[in-house]
C-alpha positions as a Markdown table, in Angstrom:
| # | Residue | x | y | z |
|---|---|---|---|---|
| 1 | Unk | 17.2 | 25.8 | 51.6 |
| 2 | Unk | 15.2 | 27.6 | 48.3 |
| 3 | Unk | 13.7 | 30.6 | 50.1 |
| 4 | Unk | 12.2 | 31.6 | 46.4 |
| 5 | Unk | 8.9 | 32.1 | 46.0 |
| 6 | Unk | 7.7 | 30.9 | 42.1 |
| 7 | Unk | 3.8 | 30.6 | 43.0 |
| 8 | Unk | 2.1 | 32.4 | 39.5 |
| 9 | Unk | -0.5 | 35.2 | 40.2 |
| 10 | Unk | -2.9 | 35.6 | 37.6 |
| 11 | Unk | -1.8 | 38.5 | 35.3 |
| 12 | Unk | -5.2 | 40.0 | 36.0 |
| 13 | Unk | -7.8 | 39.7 | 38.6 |
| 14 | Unk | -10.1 | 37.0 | 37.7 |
| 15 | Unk | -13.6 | 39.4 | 37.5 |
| 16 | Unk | -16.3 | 38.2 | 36.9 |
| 17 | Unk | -18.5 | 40.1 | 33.6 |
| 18 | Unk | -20.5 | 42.6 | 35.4 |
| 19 | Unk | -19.1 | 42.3 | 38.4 |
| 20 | Unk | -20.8 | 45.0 | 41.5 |
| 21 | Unk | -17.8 | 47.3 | 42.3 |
| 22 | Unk | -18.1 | 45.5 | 45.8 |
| 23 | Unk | -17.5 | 42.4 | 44.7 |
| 24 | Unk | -14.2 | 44.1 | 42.0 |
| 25 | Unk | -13.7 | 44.9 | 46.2 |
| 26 | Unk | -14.0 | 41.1 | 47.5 |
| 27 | Unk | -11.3 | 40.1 | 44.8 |
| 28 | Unk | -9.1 | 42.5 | 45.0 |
| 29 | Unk | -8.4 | 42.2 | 49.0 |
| 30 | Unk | -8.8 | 38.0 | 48.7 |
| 31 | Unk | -6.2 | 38.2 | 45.3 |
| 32 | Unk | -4.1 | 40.9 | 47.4 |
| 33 | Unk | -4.7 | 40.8 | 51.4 |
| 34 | Unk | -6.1 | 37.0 | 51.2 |
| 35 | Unk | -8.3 | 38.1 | 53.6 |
| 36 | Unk | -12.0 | 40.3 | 53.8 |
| 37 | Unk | -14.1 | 41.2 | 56.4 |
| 38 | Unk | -17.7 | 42.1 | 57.3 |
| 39 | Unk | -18.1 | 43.2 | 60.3 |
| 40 | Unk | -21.7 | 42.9 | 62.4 |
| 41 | Unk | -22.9 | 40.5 | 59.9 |
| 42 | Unk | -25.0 | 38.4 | 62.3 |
| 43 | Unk | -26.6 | 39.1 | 65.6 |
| 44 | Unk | -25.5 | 39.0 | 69.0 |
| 45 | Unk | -28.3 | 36.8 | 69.6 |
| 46 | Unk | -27.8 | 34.1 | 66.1 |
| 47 | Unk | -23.7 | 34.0 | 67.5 |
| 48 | Unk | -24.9 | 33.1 | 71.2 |
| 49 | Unk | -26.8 | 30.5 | 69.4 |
| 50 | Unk | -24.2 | 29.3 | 67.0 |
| 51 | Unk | -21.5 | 28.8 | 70.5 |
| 52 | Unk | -24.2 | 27.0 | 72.1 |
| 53 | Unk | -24.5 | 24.7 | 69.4 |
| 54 | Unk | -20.6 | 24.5 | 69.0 |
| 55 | Unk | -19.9 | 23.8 | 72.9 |
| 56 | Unk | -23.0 | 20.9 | 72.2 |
| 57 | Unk | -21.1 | 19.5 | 69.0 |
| 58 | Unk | -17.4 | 19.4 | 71.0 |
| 59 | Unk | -18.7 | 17.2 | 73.9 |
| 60 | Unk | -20.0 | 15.1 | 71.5 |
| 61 | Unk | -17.1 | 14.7 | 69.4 |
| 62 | Unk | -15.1 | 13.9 | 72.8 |
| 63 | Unk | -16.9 | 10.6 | 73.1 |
| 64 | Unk | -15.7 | 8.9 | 69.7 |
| 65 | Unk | -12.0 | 8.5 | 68.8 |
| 66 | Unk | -11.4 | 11.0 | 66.5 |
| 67 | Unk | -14.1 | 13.2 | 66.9 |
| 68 | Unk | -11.9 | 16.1 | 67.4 |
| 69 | Unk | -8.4 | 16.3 | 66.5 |
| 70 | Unk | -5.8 | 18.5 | 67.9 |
| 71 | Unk | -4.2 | 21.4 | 66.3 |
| 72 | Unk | -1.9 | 21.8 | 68.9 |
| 73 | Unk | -1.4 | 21.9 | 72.9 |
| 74 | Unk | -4.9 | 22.6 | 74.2 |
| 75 | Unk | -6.6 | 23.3 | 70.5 |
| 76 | Unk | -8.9 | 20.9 | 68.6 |
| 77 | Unk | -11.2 | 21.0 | 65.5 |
| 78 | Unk | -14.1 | 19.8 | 65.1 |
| 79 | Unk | -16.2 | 19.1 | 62.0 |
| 80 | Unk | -19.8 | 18.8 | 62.2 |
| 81 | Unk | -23.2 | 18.2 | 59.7 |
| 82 | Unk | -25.4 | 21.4 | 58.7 |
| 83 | Unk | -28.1 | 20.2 | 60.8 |
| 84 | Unk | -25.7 | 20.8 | 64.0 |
| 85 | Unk | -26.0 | 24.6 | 63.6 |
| 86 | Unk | -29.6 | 25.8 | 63.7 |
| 87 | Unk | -28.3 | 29.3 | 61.8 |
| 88 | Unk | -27.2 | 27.3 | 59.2 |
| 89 | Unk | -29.2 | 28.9 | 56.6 |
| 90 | Unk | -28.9 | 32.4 | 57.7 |
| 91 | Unk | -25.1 | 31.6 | 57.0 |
| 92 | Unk | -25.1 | 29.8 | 54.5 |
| 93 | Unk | -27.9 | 32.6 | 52.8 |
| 94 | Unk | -26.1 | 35.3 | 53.8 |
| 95 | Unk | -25.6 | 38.2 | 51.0 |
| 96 | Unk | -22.3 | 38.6 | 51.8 |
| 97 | Unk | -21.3 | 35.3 | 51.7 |
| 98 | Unk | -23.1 | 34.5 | 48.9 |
| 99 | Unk | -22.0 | 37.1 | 47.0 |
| 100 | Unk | -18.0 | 36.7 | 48.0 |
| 101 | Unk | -18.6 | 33.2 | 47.0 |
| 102 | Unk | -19.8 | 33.4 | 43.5 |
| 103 | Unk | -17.5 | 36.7 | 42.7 |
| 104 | Unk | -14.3 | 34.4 | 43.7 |
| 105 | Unk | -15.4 | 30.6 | 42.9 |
| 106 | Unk | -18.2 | 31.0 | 40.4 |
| 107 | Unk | -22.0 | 30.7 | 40.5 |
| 108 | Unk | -21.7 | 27.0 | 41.0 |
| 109 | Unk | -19.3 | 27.0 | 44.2 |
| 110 | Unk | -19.9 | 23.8 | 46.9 |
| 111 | Unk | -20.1 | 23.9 | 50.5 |
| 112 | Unk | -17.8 | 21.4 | 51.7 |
| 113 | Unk | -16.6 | 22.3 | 54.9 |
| 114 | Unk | -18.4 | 22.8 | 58.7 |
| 115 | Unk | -16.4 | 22.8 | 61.6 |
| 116 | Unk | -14.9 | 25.0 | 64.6 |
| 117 | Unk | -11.6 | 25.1 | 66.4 |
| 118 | Unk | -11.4 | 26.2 | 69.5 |
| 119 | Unk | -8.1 | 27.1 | 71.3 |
| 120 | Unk | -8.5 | 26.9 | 74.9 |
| 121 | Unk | -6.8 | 28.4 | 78.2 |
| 122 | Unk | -3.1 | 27.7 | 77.9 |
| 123 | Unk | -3.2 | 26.9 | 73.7 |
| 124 | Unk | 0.3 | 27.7 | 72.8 |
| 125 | Unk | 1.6 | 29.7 | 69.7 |
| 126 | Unk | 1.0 | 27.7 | 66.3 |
| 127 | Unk | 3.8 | 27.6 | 63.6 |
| 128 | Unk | 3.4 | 29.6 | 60.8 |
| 129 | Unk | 1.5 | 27.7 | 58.5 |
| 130 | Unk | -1.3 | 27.1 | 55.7 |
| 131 | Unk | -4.7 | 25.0 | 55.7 |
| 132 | Unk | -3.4 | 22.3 | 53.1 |
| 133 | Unk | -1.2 | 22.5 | 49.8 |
| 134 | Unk | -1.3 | 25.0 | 46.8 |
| 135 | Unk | -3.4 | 23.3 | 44.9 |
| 136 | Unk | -1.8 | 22.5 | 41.3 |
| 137 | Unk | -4.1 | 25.4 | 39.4 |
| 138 | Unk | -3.3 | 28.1 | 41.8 |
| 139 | Unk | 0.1 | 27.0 | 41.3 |
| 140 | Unk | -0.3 | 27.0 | 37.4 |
| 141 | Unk | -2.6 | 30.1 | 37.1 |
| 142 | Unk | -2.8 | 31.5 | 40.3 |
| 143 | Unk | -6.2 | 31.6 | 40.4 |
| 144 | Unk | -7.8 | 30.7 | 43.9 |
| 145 | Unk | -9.9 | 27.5 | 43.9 |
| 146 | Unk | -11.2 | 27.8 | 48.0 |
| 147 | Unk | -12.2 | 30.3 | 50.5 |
| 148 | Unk | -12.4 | 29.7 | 54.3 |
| 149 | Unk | -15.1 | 32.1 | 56.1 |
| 150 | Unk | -14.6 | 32.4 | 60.2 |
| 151 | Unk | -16.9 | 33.8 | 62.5 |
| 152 | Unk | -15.7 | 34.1 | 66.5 |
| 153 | Unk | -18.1 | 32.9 | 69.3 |
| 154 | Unk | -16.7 | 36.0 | 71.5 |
| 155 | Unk | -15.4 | 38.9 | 71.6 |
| 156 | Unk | -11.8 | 38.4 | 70.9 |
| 157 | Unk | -9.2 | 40.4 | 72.8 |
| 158 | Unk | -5.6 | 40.1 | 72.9 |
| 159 | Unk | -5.0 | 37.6 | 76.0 |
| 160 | Unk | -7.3 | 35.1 | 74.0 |
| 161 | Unk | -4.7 | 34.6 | 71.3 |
| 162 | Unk | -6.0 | 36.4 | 68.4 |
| 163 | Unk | -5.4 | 34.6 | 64.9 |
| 164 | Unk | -2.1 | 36.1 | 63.3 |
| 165 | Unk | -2.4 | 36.1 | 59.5 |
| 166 | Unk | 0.4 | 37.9 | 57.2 |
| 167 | Unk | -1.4 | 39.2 | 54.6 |
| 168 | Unk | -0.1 | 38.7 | 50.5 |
| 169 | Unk | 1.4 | 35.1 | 51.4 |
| 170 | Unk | -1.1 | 33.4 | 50.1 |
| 171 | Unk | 0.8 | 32.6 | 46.3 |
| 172 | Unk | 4.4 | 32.0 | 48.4 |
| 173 | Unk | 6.1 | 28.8 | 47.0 |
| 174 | Unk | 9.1 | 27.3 | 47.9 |
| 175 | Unk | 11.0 | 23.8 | 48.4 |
| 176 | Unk | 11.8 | 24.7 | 51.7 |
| 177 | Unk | 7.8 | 24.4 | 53.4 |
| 178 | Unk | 7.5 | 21.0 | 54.8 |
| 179 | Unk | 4.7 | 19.1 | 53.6 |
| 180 | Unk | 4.2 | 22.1 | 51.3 |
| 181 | Unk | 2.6 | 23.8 | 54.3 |
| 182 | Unk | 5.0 | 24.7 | 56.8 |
| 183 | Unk | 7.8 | 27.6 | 56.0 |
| 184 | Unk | 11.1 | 26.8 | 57.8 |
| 185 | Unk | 11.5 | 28.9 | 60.8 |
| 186 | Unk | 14.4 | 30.5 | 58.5 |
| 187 | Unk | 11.0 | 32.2 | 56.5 |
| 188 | Unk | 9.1 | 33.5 | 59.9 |
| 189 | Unk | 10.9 | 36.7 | 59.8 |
| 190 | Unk | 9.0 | 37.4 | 56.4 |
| 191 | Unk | 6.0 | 36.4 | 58.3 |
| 192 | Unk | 6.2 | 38.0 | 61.4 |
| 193 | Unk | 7.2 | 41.5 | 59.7 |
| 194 | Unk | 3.5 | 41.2 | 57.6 |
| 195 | Unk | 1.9 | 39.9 | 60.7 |
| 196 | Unk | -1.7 | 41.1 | 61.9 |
| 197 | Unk | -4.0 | 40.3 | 64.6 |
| 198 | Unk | -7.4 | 39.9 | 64.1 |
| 199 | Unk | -9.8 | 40.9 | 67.0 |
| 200 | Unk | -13.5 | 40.2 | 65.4 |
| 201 | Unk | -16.5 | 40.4 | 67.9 |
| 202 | Unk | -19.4 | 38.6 | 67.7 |
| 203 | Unk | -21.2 | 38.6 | 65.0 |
| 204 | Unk | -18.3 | 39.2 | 62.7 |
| 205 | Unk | -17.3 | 37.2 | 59.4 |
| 206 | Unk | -14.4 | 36.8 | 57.3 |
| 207 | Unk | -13.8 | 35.4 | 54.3 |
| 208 | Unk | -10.1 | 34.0 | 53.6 |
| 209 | Unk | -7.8 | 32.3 | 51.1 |
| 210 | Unk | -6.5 | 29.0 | 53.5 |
| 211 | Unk | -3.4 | 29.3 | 51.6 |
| 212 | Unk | -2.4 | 32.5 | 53.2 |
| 213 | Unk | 0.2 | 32.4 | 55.9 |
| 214 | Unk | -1.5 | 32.4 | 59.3 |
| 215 | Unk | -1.2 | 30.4 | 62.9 |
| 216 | Unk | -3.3 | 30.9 | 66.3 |
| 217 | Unk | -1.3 | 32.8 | 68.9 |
| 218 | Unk | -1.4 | 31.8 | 72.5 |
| 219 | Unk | -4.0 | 31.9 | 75.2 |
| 220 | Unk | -3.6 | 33.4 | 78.1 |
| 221 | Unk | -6.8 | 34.1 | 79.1 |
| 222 | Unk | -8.9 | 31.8 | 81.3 |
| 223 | Unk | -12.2 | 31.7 | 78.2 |
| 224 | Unk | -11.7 | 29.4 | 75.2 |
| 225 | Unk | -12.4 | 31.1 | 72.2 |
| 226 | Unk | -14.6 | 29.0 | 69.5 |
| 227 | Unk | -14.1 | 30.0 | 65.6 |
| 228 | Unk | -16.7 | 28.7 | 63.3 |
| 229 | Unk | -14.9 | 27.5 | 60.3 |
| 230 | Unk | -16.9 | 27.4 | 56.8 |
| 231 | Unk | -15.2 | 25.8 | 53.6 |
| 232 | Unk | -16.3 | 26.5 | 50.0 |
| 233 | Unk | -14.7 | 25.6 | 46.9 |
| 234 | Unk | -15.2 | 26.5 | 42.9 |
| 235 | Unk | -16.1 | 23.3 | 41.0 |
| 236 | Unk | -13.6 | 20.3 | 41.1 |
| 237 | Unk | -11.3 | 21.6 | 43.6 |
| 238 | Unk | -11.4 | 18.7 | 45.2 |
| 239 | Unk | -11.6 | 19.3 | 48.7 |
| 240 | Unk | -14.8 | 17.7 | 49.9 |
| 241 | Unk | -13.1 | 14.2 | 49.3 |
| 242 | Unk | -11.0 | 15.4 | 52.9 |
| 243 | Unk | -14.5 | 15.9 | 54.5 |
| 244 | Unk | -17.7 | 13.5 | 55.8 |
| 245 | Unk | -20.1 | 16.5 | 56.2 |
| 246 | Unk | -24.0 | 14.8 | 55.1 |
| 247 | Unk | -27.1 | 15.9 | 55.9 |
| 248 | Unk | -30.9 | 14.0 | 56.1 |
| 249 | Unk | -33.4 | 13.8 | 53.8 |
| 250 | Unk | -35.9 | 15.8 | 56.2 |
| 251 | Unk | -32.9 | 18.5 | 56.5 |
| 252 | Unk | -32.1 | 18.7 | 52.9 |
| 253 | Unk | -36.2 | 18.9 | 52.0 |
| 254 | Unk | -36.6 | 21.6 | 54.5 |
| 255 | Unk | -33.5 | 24.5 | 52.6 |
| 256 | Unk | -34.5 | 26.4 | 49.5 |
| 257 | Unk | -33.2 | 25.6 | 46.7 |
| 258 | Unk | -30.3 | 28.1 | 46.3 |
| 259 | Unk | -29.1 | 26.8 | 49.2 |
| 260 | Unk | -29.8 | 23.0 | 48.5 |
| 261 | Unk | -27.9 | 23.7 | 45.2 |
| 262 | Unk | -24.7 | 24.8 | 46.6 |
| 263 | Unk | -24.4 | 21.3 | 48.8 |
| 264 | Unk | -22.5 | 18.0 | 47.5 |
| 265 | Unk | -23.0 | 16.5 | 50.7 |
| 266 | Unk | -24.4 | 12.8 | 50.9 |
| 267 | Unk | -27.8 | 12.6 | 52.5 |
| 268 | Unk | -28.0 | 9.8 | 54.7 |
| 269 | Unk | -31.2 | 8.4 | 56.3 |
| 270 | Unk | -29.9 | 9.0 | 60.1 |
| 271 | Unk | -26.5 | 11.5 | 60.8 |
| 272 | Unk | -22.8 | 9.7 | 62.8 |
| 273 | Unk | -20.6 | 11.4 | 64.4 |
| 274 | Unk | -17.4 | 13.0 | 62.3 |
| 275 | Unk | -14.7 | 11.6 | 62.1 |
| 276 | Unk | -12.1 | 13.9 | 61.3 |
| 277 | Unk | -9.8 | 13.2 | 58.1 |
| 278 | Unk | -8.3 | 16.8 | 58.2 |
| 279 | Unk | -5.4 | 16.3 | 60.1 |
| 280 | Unk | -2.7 | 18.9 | 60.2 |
| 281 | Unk | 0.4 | 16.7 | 61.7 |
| 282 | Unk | 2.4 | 19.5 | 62.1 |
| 283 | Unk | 0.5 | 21.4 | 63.5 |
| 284 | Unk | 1.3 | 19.4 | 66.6 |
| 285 | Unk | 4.8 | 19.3 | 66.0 |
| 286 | Unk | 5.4 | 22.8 | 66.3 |
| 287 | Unk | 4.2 | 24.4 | 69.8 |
| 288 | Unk | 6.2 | 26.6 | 71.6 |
């Protein structure tokens, strides 16, 4: 087993000309955490609505093969169209995000990505794992390609199984991770020494590297606890070819344009159901 880690981090933080000293902030915890917060971004009332529309979107999935995949015992994800999630725009528009998004992946980043797991009563403990492989920049110049922002449909407490995330992990390489995802359970110590729950409340957002160490932790609670999951990329990162997220004309007529701009979506005259390509095998392989 090579328990070596030869991912390159960039020999200075990529920042942007001009950059705010909160977004010289943003890069510095994503580049050294992976991981940023905001807390009370949204309203109690816009997150009711957004696990309304997620609870809607998962019944709907359960009636096509495939329209939610597991991600383990008693978790699934789901991935679902704009138009699905009336606050769309409001998170889409969001300053924060916004701003996180062109400070890390450039003025021209693409939404690709609109989804939710949700890790119900009796979800077991996930391996330690990332979202897909380094991709082969970050593994040339370290430089982070993707973010993935979450927002929690609750207020998360410990019984719910909190996501775990061991911060720094993000640029860890080695030819030991299966499917150059999974570290060998040789590597969890390293993992579970860094390890940190996250408890966001409603209304919350984070902003994330997908390439930094993480897993869902069990549920012992008797409420599921929904995770809106948005995925943006920097130009040609390539991850909206694992994705079927479109939108309608009417939809795409009705955003404003900084928002229409940011969307490589096709528009389609009448939205299907998802079905989902991201698959994380092992992710069903690992429960304990």
């Amino acid at each position: 087993m090579t328990d070596t880690f030869t991912a390159v981090k960039p020999e200075a933080l990529p920042v942007p000309e001009g950059a705010s000293a909160e977004a010289i902030e943003w890069i510095e915890g994503l580049y050294g955490d992976g991981i940023i917060a905001r807390k009370s971004a949204f309203s109690r009332e816009w997150t009711i609505d957004m696990a309304e529309d997620v609870y809607k979107a998962f019944h709907q999935a359960l009636r096509v093969p495939r329209g939610a995949v597991g991600r383990g015992r008693r978790r699934f994800y789901v991935e679902i169209h704009p138009e699905q999630l009336r606050g769309f725009v409001e998170l889409v528009d969001h300053p924060w995000v916004r701003g996180v998004c062109e400070a890390v992946l450039g003025p021209d980043y693409q939404i690709v990505e609109l989804g939710f797991d949700i890790p119900f009563p009796g979800a077991r403990d996930q391996p330690w794992h990332r979202d897909f492989r380094m991709p082969e920049e970050t593994k040339r110049t370290g430089r982070l390609t993707s973010l993935a922002f979450n927002l929690t449909a609750v207020d998360t407490v410990e019984e719910m199984g909190p996501f775990e995330i061991a911060p720094g992990t993000q640029f860890d390489q080695s030819d030991s991770f299966d499917h150059e995802m999974f570290p060998p359970r040789e590597l969890y110590p390293r993992y579970e020494e860094r390890a940190v729950r996250k408890y966001p409340k409603m209304g919350d957002i984070s902003a994330r590297s997908a390439l930094t160490i993480h897993h869902g932790t069990r549920n012992d609670s008797s409420q599921p606890r929904p995770v809106l999951v948005l995925g943006v990329d920097a130009p040609g990162a390539g991850n909206a070819e694992h994705h079927d997220m479109a939108m309608t004309r009417a939809f795409r007529d009705s955003l404003p344009e900084r928002v229409r701009a940011h969307l490589v979506c096709p528009v389609v005259d009448e939205l299907t159901q998802i079905e989902q390509k991201h698959d994380i095998e092992g992710l069903m392989m690992g429960d304990a």
